[in-house]
PDB file of N, CA, C and O in Angstrom:
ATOM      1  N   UNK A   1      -0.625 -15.423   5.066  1.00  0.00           N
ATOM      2  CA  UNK A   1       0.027 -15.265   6.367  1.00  0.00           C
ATOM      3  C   UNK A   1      -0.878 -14.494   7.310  1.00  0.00           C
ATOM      4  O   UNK A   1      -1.480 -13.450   7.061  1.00  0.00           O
ATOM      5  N   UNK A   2      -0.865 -15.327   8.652  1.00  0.00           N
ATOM      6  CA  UNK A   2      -1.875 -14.241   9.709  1.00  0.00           C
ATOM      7  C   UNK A   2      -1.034 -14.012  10.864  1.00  0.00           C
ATOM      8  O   UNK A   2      -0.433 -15.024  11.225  1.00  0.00           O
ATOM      9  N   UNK A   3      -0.794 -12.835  11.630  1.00  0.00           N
ATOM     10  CA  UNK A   3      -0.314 -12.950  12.278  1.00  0.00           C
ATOM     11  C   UNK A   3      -0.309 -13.938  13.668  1.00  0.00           C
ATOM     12  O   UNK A   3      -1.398 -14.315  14.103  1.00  0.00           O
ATOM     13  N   UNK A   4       0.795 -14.294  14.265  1.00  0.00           N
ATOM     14  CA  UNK A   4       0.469 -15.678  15.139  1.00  0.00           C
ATOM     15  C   UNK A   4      -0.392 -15.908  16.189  1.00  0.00           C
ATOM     16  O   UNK A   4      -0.947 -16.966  16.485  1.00  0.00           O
ATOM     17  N   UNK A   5      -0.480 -14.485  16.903  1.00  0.00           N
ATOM     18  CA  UNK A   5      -1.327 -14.452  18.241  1.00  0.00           C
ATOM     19  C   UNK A   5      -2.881 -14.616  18.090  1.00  0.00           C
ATOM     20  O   UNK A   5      -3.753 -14.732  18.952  1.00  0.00           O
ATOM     21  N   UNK A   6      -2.975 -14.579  16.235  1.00  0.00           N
ATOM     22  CA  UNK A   6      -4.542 -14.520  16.185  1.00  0.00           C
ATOM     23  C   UNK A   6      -4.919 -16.378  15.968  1.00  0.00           C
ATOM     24  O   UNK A   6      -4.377 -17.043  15.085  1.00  0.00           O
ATOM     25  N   UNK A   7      -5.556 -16.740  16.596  1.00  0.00           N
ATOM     26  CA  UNK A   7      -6.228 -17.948  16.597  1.00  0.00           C
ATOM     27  C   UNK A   7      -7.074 -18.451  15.403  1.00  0.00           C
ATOM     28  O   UNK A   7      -8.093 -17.873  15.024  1.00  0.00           O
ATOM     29  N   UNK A   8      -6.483 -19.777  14.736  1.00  0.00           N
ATOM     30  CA  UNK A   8      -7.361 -20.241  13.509  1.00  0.00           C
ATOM     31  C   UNK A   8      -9.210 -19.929  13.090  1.00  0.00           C
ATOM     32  O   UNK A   8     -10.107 -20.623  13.569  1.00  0.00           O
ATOM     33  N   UNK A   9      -9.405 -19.001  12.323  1.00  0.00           N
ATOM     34  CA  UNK A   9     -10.751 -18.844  12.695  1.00  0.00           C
ATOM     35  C   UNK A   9     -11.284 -17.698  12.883  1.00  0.00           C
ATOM     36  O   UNK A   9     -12.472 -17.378  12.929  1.00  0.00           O
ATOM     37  N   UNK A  10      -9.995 -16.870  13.031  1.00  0.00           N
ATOM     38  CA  UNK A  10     -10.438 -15.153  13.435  1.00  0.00           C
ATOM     39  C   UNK A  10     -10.386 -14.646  11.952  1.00  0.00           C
ATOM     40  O   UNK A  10      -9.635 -14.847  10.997  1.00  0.00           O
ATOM     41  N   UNK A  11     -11.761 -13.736  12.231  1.00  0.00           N
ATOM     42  CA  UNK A  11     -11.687 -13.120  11.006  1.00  0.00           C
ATOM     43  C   UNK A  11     -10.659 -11.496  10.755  1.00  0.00           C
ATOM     44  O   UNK A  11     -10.880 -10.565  11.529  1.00  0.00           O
ATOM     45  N   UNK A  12      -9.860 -11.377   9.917  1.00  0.00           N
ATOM     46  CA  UNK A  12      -9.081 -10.197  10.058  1.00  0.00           C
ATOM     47  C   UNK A  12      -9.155  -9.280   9.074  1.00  0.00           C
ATOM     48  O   UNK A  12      -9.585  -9.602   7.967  1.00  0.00           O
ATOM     49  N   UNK A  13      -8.862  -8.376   9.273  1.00  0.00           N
ATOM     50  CA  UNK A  13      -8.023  -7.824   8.110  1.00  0.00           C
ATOM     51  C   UNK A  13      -6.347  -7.234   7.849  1.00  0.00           C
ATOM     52  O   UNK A  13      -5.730  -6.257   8.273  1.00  0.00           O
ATOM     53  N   UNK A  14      -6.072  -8.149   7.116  1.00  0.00           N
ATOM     54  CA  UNK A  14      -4.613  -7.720   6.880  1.00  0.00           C
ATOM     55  C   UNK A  14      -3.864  -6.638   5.688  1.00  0.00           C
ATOM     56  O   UNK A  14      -4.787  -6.359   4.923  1.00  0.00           O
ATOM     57  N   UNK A  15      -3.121  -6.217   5.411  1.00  0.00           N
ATOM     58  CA  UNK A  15      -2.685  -4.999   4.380  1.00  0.00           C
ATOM     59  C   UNK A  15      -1.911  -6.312   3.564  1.00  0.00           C
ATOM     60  O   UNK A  15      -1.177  -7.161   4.069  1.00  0.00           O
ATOM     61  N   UNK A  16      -2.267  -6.196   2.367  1.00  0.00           N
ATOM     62  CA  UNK A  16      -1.416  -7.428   1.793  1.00  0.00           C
ATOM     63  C   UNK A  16      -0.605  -6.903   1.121  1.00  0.00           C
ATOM     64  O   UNK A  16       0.075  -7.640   0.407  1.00  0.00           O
ATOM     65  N   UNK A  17      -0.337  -5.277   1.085  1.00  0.00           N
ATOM     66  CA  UNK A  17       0.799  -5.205   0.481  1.00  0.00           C
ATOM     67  C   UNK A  17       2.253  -5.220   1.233  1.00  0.00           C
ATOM     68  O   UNK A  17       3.331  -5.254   0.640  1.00  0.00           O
ATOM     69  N   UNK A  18       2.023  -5.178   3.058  1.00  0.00           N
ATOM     70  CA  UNK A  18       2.568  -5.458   3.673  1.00  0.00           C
ATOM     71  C   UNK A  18       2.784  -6.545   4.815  1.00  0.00           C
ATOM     72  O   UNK A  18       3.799  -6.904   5.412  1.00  0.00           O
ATOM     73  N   UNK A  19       1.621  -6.887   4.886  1.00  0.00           N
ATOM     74  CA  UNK A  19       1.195  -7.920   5.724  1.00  0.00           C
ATOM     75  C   UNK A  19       0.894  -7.718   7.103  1.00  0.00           C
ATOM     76  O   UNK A  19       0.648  -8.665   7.850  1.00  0.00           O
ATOM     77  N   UNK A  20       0.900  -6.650   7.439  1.00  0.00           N
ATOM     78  CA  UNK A  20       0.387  -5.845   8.653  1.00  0.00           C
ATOM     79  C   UNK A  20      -0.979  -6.356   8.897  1.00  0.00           C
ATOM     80  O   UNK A  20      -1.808  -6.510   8.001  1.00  0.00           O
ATOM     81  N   UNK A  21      -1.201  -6.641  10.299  1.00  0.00           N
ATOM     82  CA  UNK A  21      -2.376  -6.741  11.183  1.00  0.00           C
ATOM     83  C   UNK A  21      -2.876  -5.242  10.947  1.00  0.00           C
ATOM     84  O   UNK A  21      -2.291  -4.158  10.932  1.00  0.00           O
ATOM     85  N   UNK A  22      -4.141  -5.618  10.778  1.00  0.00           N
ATOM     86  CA  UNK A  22      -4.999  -4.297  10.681  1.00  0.00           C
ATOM     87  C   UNK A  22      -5.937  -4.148  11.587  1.00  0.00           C
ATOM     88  O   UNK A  22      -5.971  -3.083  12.203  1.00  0.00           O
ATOM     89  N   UNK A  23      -7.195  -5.493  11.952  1.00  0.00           N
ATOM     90  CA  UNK A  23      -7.840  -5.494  13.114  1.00  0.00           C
ATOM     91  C   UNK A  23      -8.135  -6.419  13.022  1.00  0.00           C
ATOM     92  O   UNK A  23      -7.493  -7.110  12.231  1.00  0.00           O
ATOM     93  N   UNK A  24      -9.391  -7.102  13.824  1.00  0.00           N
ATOM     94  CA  UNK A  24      -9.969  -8.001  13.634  1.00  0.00           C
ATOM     95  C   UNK A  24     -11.823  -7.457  13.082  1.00  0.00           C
ATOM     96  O   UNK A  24     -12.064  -6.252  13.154  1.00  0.00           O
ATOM     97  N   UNK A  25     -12.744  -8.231  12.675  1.00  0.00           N
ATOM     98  CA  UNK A  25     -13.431  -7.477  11.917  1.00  0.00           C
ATOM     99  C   UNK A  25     -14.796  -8.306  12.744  1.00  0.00           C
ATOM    100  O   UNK A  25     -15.958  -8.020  12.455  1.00  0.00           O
TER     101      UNK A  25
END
């Protein structure tokens, strides 16, 4: 799951124990 506003392709980082947007990297 990525959050929606981020566009196919962005690299992120997410908390997977919550699924929280963390940044983009």
């Amino acid at each position: 799951q990525v959050p929606f506003f981020l566009n196919t392709g962005d690299v992120i980082r997410v908390d997977t124990r919550t699924g929280e947007y963390l940044e983009r990297v």
